[in-house]
N, C-alpha and C positions, 0 to 999 in steps of 0.2 A: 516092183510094180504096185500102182494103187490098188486100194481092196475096191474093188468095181463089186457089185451088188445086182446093177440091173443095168441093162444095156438095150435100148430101147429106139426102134422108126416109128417116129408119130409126127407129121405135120403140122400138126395144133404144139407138138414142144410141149411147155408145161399147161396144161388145164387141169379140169373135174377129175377125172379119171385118175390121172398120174397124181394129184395132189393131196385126194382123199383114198384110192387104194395102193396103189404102187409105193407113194411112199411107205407107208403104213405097213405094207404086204414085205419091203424089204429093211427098212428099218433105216431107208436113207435118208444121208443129212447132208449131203451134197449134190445138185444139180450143173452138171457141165453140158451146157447143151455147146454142141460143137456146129458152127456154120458159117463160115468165110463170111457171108454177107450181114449176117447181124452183128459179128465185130465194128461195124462202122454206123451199127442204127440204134443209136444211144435211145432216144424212143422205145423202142420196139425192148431194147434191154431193160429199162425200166418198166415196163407192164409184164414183161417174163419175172422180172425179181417181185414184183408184188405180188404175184399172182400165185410164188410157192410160201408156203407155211413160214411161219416168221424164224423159225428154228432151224429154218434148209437154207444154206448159203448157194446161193448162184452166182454163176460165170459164165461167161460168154467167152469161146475161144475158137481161132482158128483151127483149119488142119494140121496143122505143121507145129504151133503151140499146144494144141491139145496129143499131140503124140509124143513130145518129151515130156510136159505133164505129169502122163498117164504113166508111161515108163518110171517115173521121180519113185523111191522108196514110197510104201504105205505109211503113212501118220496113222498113229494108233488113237482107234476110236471112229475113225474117216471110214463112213461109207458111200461108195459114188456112184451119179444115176448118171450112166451119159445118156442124151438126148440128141437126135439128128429127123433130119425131116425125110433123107433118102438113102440109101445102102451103099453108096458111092465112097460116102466118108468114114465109113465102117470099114470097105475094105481097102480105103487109104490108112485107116489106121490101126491096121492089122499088119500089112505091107510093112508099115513103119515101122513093128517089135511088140504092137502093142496086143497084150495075151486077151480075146475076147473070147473065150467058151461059149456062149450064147445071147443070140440076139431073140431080143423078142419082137416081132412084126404087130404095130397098134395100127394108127388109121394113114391113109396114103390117098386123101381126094381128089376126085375123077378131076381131071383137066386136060388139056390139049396136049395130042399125042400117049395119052395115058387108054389104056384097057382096064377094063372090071377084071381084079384077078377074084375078090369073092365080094362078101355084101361091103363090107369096109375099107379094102383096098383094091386100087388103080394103080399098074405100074406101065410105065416104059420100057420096049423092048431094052432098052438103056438099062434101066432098073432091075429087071429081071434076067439078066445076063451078071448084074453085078452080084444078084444074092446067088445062084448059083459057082460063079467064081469062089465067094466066101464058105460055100457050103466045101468046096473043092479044097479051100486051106484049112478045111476043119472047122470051122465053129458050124453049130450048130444054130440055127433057124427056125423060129415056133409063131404063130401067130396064134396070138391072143390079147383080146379086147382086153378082159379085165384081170385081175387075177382069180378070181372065182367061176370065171369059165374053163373047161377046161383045154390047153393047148392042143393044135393040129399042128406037126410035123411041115415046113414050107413045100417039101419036099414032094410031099401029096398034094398038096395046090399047083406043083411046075408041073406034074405030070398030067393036069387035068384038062 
């Protein structure tokens, strides 16, 4: 299994935040953001790879590519940020073998069909059905903006 590092819902992908403290906070040098639809938006893949540090290799893969991946032996030295915009593909890729301990919940913006779950994230009954499902196979679920705030349990925000 890869040495996975930090496992991450943020909609923004890579920005400010993920670039100057997550990496930084976990010492990764690999970004996989996993998303069916950006596999095919060369575009949009090149403004995510410039956008991380020159030293962090990015990738863009699908579900089903990023779960054998993820499974492939650790390369020494390899630390991995997976990146996803919604919790769907988390627990697609757990389903699949792939060992995630903890996710960490970043920003999830209000849009159509979405509720205020607190100041930074909007989820879909859709959405909030899947993180509880994930909390149900065991990984663990934190939301936290940056890494110097400190984590809230998901767990306390479904029951709220």
């Amino acid at each position: 299994m890869k040495n996975i590092v930090l496992c991450r819902i943020d909609d923004r992908l890579i920005h400010g935040q993920v670039v100057t403290s997550w990496v930084k906070q976990t010492g990764g040098n690999k970004i996989i953001v996993v998303d069916d639809a950006l596999t095919k938006d060369l575009f949009m893949q090149k403004i995510l790879k410039a956008a991380a540090p020159p030293d962090v290799k990015v990738e863009v893969l699908n579900t089903l590519d990023a779960t054998d991946v993820l499974k492939e032996e650790a390369v020494n030295g390899e630390k991995i940020i997976i990146l996803v915009k919604i919790p769907q593909i988390l627990e697609k890729l757990i389903e699949g073998g792939v060992t995630i301990p903890k996710i960490i919940l970043g920003g999830m913006g209000a849009k159509d069909g979405r509720k205020k779950f607190n100041r930074n994230v909007s989820a879909s009954e859709e959405e909030v059905e899947s993180m509880k499902k994930i909390l149900g196979l065991g990984t663990e679920i934190y939301y936290q903006l940056v890494p110097t705030e400190a984590p809230t349990d998901v767990r306390k925000l479904l029951s709220e």
